[in-house]
C-alpha positions as CSV (number, residue, x, y, z in Angstrom):
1,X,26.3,-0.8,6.7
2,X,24.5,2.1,4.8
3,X,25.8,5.4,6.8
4,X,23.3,7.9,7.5
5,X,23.5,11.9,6.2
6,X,25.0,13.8,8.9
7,X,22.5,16.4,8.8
8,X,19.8,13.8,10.1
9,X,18.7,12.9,13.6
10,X,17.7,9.4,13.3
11,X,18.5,5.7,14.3
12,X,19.6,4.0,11.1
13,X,18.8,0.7,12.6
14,X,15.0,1.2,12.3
15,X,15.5,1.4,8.8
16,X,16.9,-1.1,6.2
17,X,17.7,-0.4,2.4
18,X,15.4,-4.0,1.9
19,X,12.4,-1.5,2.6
20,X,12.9,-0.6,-0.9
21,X,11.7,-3.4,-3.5
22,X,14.2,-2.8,-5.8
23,X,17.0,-2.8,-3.6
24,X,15.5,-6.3,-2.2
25,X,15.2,-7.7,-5.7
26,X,18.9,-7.5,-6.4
27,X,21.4,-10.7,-5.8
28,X,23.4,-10.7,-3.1
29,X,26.4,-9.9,-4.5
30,X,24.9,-6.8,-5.9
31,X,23.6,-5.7,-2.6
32,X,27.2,-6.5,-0.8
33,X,28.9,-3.9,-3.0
34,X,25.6,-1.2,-3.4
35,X,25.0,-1.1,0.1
36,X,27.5,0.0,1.8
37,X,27.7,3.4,0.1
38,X,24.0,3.7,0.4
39,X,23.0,6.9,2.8
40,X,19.8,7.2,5.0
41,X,17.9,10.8,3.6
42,X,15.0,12.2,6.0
43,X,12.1,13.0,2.9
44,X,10.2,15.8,4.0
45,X,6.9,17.0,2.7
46,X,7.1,19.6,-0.3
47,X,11.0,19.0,-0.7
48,X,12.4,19.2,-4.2
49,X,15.3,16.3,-5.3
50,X,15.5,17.8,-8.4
51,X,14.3,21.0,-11.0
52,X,13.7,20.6,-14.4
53,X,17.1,20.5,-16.4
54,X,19.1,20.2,-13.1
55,X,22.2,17.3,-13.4
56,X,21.4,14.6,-11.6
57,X,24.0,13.7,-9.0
58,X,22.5,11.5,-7.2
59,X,19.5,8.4,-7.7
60,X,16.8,7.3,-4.6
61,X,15.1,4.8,-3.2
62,X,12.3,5.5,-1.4
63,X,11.1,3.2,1.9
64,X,7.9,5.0,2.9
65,X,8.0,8.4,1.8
66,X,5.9,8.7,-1.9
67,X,8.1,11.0,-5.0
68,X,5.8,12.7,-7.4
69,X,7.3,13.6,-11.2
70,X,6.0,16.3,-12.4
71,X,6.2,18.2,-15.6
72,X,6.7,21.9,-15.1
73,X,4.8,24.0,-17.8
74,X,6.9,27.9,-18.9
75,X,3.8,29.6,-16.7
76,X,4.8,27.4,-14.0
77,X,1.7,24.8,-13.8
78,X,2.3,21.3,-13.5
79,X,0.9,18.0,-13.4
80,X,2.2,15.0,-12.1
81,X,3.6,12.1,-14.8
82,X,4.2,9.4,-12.5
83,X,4.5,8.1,-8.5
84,X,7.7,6.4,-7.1
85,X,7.8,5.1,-3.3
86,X,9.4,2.1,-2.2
87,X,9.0,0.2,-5.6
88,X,11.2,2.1,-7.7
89,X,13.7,4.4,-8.0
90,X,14.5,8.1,-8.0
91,X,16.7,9.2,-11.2
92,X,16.3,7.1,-13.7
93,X,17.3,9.4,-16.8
94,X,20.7,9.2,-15.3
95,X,21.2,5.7,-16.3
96,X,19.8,5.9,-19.1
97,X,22.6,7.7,-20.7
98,X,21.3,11.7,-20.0
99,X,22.6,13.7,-17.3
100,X,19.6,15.8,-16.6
101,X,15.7,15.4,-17.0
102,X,12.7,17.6,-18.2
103,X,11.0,16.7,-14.9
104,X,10.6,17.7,-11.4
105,X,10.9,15.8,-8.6
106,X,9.2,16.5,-5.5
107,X,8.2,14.7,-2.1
108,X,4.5,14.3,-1.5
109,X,4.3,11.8,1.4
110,X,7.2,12.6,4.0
111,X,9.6,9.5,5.1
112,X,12.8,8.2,4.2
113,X,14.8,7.2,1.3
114,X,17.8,5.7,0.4
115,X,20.4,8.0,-1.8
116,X,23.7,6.6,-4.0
117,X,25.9,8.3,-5.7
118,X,25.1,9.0,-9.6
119,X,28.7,7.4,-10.6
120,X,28.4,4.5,-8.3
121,X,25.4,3.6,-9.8
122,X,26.2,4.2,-13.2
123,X,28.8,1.7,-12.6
124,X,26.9,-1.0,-11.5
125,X,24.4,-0.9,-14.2
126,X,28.0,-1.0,-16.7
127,X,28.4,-4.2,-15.3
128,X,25.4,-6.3,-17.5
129,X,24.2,-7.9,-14.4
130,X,21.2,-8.5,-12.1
131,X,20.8,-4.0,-11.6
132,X,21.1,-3.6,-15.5
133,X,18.3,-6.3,-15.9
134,X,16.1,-5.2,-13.4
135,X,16.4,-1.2,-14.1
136,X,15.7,-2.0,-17.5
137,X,12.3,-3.7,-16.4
138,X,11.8,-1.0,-14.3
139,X,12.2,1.8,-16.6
140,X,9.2,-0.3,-18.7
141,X,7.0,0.2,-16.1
142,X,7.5,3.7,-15.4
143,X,6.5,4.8,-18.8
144,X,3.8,2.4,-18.8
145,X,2.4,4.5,-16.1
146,X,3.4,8.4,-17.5
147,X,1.9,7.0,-20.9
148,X,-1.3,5.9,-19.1
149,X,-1.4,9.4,-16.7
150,X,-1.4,11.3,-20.2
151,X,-4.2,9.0,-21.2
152,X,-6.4,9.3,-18.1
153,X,-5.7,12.7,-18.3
154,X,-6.9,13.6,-21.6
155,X,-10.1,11.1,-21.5
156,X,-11.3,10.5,-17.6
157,X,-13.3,12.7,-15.2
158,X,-11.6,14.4,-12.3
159,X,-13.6,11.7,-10.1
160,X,-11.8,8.8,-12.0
161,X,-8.2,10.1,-11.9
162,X,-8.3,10.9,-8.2
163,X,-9.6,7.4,-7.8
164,X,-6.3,6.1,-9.7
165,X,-4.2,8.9,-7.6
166,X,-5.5,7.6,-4.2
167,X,-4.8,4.1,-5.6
168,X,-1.5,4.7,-6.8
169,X,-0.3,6.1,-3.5
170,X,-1.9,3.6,-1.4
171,X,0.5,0.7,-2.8
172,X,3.3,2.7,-2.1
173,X,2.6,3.3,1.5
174,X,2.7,0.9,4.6
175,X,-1.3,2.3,5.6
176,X,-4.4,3.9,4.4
177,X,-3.3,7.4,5.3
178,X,-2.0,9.8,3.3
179,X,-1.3,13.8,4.4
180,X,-1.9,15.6,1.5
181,X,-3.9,19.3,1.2
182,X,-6.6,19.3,-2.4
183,X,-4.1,22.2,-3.5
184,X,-1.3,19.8,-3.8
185,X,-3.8,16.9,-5.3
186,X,-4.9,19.3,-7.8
187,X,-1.1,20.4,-8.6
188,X,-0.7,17.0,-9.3
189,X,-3.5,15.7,-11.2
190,X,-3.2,19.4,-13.6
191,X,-6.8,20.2,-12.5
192,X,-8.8,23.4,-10.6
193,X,-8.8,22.7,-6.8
194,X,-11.9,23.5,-7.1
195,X,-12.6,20.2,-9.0
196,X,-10.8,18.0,-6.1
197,X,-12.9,19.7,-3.8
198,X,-15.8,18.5,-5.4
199,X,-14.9,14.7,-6.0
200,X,-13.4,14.5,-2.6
201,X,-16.5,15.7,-1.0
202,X,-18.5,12.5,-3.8
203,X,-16.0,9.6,-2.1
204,X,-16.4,11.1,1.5
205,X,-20.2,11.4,1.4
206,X,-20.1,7.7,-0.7
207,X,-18.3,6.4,2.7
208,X,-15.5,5.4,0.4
209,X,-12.8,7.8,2.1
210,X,-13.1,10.3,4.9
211,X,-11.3,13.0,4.0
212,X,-10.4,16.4,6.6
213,X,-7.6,19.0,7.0
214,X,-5.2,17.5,4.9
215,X,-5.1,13.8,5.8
216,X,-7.4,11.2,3.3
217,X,-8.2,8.1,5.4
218,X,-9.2,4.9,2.7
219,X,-12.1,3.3,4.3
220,X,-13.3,1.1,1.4
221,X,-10.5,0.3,-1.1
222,X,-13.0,-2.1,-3.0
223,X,-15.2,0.4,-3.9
224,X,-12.2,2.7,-4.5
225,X,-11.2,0.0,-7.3
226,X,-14.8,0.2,-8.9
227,X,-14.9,4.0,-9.1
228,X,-11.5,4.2,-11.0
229,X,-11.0,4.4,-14.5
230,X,-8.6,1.1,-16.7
231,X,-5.9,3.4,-16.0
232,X,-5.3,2.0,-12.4
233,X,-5.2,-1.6,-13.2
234,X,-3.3,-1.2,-16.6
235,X,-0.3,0.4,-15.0
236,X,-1.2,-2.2,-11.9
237,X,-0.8,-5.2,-14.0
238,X,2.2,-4.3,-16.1
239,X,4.6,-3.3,-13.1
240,X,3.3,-7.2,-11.5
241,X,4.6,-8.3,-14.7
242,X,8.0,-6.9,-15.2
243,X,8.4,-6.7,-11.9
244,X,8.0,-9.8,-9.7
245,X,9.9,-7.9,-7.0
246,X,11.8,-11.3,-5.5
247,X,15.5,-11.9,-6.2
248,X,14.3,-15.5,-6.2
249,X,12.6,-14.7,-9.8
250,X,13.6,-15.4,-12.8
251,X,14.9,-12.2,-15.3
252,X,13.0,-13.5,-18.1
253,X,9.7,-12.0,-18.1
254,X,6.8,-14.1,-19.9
């Protein structure tokens, strides 16, 4: 069974490490020698995994917390390149033959996660099997989506990319409801608060979320969908495609 960190004060049995749609892709085989070794993290808002040019020790999967990457400019802005939860993985330039990464990892939906050691990972990937194919498909996807971020960026209003934000975080959680303050959002997205303010306050009086203190409720995800830019349903499409998150699928992707 996946042992849980000391430091935490939690049942493990309320949680599995099939929560996670990567871990639930992989054969059984994999998953009988992966997850024993796998430990139960608490995620808490705001918490950093890693800093820019740290060694990564360790990768994560999420279950229902949400992990933005962020590149971290010398004056100490940032702005979020992509969002992990429970369909991906925490970590990936370590398997990908670096030790370190030019991003920043930080939590910005509390929950839980999954953590395996770096070297234990590293050698099941060395094995060509079922984690080398899928991590490889994986990896696709996640620079489908920084590639598109930088695009959306650069070309869409503020309104636009905090309609692909919201949607991006929504797959990734169980509900509607995400806990996080407009100075965060803005962090994230590179923008003036001052901008979120204003596009949060369009959706909210629109009906389409109802945003207060903090906590953004999703009350018409339809309408959500027709406010966003491409950018959602570019990087939407391309993870269904490489990633038909079922170890009953096939590797070969069409």
């Amino acid at each position: 069974m996946p042992k849980l960190a000391s430091q935490q004060c939690v049942d493990p049995k309320l949680h599995k490490p099939t929560e996670n749609q990567l871990l639930k892709a992989l054969d059984a085989d994999v998953q009988e020698r992966l997850f024993p070794h796998l430990e139960l993290v608490k995620m808490p808002l705001g918490k950093a995994l890693y800093e820019s040019g740290d060694v990564l020790r360790h990768v994560y999967f999420p279950t229902d917390c949400i992990v933005s990457l962020l590149y971290v400019m010398e004056n100490g802005e940032s702005a979020e390149i992509s969002v992990v939860g429970h369909d991906g993985m925490i970590g990936v330039a370590l398997i990908m033959g670096g030790e370190s990464t030019t991003s920043r990892a930080i939590v910005q939906s509390s929950g839980f996660a999954y953590r395996l050691a770096g070297q234990r990972m590293k050698a099941e990937f060395s094995r060509h099997g079922d984690m080398l194919h899928l991590m490889l498909r994986y990896s696709q996807a996640l620079i489908t989506q920084m590639a598109q971020t930088a695009v959306c960026n650069r070309h869409h209003s503020i309104d636009q990319q905090l309609c692909r934000w919201l949607l991006l975080s929504l797959d990734r959680l169980k509900d509607n409801h995400l806990v996080m303050t407009q100075e965060l959002i803005a962090n994230m997205l590179g923008v003036r608060r001052e901008g979120v303010t204003e596009a949060a306050g369009r959706l909210n009086r629109q009906g389409v979320i109802d945003y207060s203190r903090g906590h953004i409720i999703v009350k018409d995800r339809a309408r959500l969908e027709q406010l966003s830019c491409e950018c959602y349903q570019v990087v939407k499409a391309e993870t269904d495609r490489l990633l038909p998150l079922s170890r009953h699928q096939p590797h070969s992707v069409s």
